[in-house]
Structure formats: structure tokens, C-alpha cells
C-alpha positions in Angstrom: 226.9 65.2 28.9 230.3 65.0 30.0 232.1 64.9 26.7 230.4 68.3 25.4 231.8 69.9 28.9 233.5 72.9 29.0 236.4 71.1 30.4 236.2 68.4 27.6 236.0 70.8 24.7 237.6 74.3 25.6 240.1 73.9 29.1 241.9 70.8 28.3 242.7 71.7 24.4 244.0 75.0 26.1 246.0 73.2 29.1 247.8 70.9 26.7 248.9 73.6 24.1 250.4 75.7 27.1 252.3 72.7 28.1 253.1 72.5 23.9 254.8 76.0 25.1 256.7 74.7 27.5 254.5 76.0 30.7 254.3 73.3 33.5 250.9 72.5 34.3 248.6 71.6 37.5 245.2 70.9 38.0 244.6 73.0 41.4 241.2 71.8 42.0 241.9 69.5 45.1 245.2 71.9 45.8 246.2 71.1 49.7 247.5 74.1 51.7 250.2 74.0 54.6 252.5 77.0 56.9 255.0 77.8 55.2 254.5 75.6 52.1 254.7 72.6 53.7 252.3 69.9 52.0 250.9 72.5 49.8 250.3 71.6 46.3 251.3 75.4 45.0 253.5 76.2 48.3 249.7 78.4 49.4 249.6 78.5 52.9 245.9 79.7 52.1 243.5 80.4 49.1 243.3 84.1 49.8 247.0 83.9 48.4 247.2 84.2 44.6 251.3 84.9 44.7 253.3 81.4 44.9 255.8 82.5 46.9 257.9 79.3 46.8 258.3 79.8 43.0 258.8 83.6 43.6 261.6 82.9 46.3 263.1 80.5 44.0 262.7 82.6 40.5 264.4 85.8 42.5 266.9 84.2 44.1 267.8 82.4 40.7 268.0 86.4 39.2 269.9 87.9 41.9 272.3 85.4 42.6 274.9 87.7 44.5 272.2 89.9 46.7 271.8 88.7 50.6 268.7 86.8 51.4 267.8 89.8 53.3 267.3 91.4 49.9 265.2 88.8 48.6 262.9 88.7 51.4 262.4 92.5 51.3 261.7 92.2 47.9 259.0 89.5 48.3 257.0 91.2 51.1 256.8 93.9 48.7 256.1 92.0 46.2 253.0 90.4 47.9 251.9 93.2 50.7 248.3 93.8 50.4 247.1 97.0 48.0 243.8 96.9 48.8 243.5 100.6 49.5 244.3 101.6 46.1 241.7 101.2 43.5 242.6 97.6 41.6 244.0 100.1 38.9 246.6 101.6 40.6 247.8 98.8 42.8 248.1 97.1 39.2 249.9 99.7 37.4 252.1 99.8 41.2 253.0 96.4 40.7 253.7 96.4 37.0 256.5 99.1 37.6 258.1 96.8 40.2 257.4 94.2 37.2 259.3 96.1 34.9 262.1 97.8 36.7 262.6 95.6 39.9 262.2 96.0 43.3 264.5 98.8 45.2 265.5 97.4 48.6 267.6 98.6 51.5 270.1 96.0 52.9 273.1 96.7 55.3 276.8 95.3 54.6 279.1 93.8 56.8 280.5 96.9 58.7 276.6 98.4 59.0 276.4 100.7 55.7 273.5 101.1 54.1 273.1 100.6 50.4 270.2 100.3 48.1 269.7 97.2 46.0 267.9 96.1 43.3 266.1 92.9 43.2 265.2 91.9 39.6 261.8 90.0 39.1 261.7 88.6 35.9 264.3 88.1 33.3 263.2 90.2 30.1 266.0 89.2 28.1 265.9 85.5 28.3 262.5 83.8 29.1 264.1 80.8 29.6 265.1 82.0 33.4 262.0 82.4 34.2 259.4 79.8 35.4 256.0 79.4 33.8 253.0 77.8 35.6 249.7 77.7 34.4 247.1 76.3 36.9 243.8 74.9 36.4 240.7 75.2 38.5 242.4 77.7 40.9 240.3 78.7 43.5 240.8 82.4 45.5 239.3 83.3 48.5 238.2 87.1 48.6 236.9 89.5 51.8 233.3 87.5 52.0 233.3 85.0 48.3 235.3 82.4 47.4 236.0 81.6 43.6 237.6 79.2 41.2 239.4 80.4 38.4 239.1 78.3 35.1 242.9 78.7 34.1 245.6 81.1 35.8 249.3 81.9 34.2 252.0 82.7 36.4 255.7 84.0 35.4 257.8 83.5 38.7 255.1 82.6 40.8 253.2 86.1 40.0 249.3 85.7 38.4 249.9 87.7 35.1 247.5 86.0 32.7 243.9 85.6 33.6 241.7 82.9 31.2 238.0 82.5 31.3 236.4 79.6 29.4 232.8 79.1 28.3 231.3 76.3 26.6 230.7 76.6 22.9 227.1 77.1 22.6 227.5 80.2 25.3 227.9 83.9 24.2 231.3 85.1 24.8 230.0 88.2 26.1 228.7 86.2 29.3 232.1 85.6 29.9 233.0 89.2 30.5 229.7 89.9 32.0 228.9 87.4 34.4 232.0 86.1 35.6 234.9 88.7 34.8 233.5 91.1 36.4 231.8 89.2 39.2 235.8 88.0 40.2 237.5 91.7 39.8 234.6 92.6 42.3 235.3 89.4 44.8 238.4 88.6 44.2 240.4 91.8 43.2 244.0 90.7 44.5 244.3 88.2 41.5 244.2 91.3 39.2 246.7 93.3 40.9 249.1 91.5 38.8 247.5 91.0 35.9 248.9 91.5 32.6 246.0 90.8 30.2 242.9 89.0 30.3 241.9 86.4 27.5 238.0 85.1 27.4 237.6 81.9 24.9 234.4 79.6 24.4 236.0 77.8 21.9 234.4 79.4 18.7 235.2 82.8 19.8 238.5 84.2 21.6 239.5 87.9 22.7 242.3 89.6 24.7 241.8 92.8 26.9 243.1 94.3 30.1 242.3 94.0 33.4 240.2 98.0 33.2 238.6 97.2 29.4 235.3 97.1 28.9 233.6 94.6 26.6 233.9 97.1 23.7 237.3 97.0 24.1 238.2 93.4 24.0 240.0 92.5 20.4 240.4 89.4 18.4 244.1 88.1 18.2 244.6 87.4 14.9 248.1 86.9 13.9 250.8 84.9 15.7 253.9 86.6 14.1 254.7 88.0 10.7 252.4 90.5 9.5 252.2 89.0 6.1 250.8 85.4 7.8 247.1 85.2 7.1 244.7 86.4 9.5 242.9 83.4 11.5 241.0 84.0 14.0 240.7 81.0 17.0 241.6 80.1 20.5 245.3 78.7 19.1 246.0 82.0 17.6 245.8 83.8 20.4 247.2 82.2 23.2 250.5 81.0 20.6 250.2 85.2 19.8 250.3 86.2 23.5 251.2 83.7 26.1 254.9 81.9 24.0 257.0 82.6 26.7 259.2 85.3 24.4 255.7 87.2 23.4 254.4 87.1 26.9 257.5 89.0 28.1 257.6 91.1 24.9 253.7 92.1 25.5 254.2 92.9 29.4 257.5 94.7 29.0 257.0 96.5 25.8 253.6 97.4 24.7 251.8 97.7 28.2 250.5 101.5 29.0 248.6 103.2 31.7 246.9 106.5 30.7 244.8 109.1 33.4 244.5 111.2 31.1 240.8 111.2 31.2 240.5 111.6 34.6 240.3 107.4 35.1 243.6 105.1 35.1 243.1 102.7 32.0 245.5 99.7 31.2 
């Protein structure tokens, strides 16, 4: 029974060709949790969490080389204050602009002056500056459920890609149905960040955002030039989306909110 497991046939396949991308990987299954990062696997001083800050510390600090800590640390409460009065929408498309454009902070200098900083987040020009996590088996602890993600990406400690895994002999819709939207209902802070969604069980891979129904979750099929061949699997769509250059490329460049129809849709 164990070797047709959806771990066995559809997570580890995808766990090793993210580390093929370069992405360090972690199995969070077992993941310890300590104040202030101390002894924590992920530097989660709880499973309510879903920012690392450690990493995020680390990654902006790495950016903004010449701004005060104070900077850093105003970005990062920011960064990881609590939207849960704004519909998951909003507080996404909220946090994608501070994504995009960086976080505006007030600091002081040396003789009391006020001037307004900007702390950069990720580095859009050169993905290599950034650190990429992907963690396995990540649980999240919401208001009243607690719940265990099959795969989570992170870009400088931030939750932007979201993967749910079935086994091969599941519909894929049950995917989107019975778990996707049981986690945006219990957990909802994960999706705040989120940059897209990908639901695989092996056979059968799509890509959508964090407000797309079913209907509109699309088969990747190409990784690069539009002349390559269409082929449409798992491989092709995480090498398509998630390569550290087209991740970046994706979140900075061909991400849109529109209200136009009275709703906010990714």
C-alpha cells in the first residue's frame, strides 16, 4: 500500500525536481517550534505563523544592505501584521503591492529627522538574491482547525506558491473541492500571500489563483518557447511556473486584480 501512496508517487517526484531547481527543501512534518526561533526547524515560534521570519529578516537585510535595522523591523511587522479584517482578496492584493513595490517605512537619522525609506522585499532582477524554500507536510493552525499543507513555496520566507497533491486514481477536481477550499476557509493567512495555486494528482496538473474557481483552473502546457510542443504533465508546469526566473517573472509581471465586476478577482 505504501508504494502506490500519494507521497510515493506524486510529493516526492515533485520535492526532488524543486530541489533540481535549486529550492532548498524540508520535510516540516515533525517541525519543532521555539520564542524567537530558537530550536525551531523553520524559525516558527508557532504554527499559526505561515511567514518565516528568520529567512525574511535575513532576505531583507541581504536587499537593503545600507537601511538601519529599525527599517527592517518596520518592514517585517508590516510584512506579517494580521489582515484578517479584509476579505482574503484584498489583504492578498495588499500584500502583493508591498510584494512588488516594497515596503515604505519611517526611520529617524542621527540628528532626529524624519525620512521615508524603502525596504525592498524581493529582488526582481536577479533571483539569485533571493532564497527559495519549499516545505513539505506544513502544518497551519487557523482560528478553530489545524491543517497540513502537502507542499508550500516560499521566496524570502513569504508563502507565495500553494501545491495540493492527490493520488493518481483521485479526480483532480477533489483537489479544488474538498481541500482547497476547505484550507482558504480554515486557514486563510496562508493565502494572503499567495501568488498562484497548482493542484496535481500525477496524471493531471493545473494552475489558478488564490479567488479562481474550478472553471478557471488551466493546464500549463509549455515551459518556454512558443514553438516547443505542447505537453501537458506535472514537470511542465512546475519547470513553467515555479524556475526561480519564471516565478518572479509570473508574480511581478503578469499578476492582475480586477473589481470591476463588483468582486476583487486575482
Amino acid at each position: 500500500m505504501h508504494n502506490y501512496s500519494e507521497s510515493t508517487l506524486v510529493e516526492q517526484p515533485t520535492i526532488a525536481l524543486f530541489a533540481q531547481l535549486g529550492y532548498e527543501t524540508v520535510n516540516a512534518f515533525g517541525e519543532t517550534f521555539g520564542a524567537q526561533g530558537t530550536l525551531s526547524t523553520l524559525g516558527r515560534e508557532t504554527s499559526s505563523e505561515v511567514v518565516l521570519v528568520p529567512r525574511l529578516r535575513t532576505a531583507l537585510q541581504r536587499l537593503n544592505s545600507g537601511l538601519a535595522r529599525e527599517a527592517i523591523e518596520q518592514a517585517i511587522e508590516e510584512l506579517t501584521r494580521s489582515r484578517a479584517v479584509l476579505s482574503p482578496a484584498n489583504a492578498n492584493r495588499e500584500l502583493y503591492r508591498l510584494l512588488k513595490n516594497g515596503v515604505k517605512v519611517s526611520v529617524r537619522d542621527e540628528v532626529g529627522a524624519e525620512t521615508i525609506e524603502t525596504v525592498h522585499v524581493i529582488d526582481w532582477n536577479a533571483p539569485g538574491n533571493n532564497d527559495f524554500l519549499l516545505a513539505s507536510q506544513f502544518w497551519i493552525t487557523g482560528d478553530i482547525y489545524k491543517r497540513r499543507a502537502d507542499l508550500v513555496g516560499f521566496v524570502n520566507g513569504l508563502p507565495l506558491i500553494f501545491i495540493e497533491l492527490k493520488t493518481t486514481h483521485q479526480r483532480l477536481e477533489n483537489a479544488y473541492r474538498d481541500n482547497l477550499r476547505d484550507y482558504k476557509d480554515t486557514i486563510p493567512q496562508l493565502f494572503w500571500y499567495n501568488a498562484f495555486i497548482l493542484l496535481s494528482n500525477g496524471l493531471q496538473s493545473k494552475i489558478g489563483s488564490m479567488t479562481a474557481g474550478w472553471e478557471h483552473f488551466f493546464e500549463w502546457k509549455k515551459i518556454s518557447a512558443e514553438e516547443e510542443q505542447g505537453a501537458i504533465s506535472l514537470e511542465t508546469l512546475i519547470r513553467g511556473t515555479c524556475e526561480k526566473g519564471r516565478l518572479l517573472d509570473i508574480v511581478e509581471n503578469f499578476t492582475l486584480f480586477s473589481d470591476a465586476g463588483g468582486a476583487l478577482i486575482k
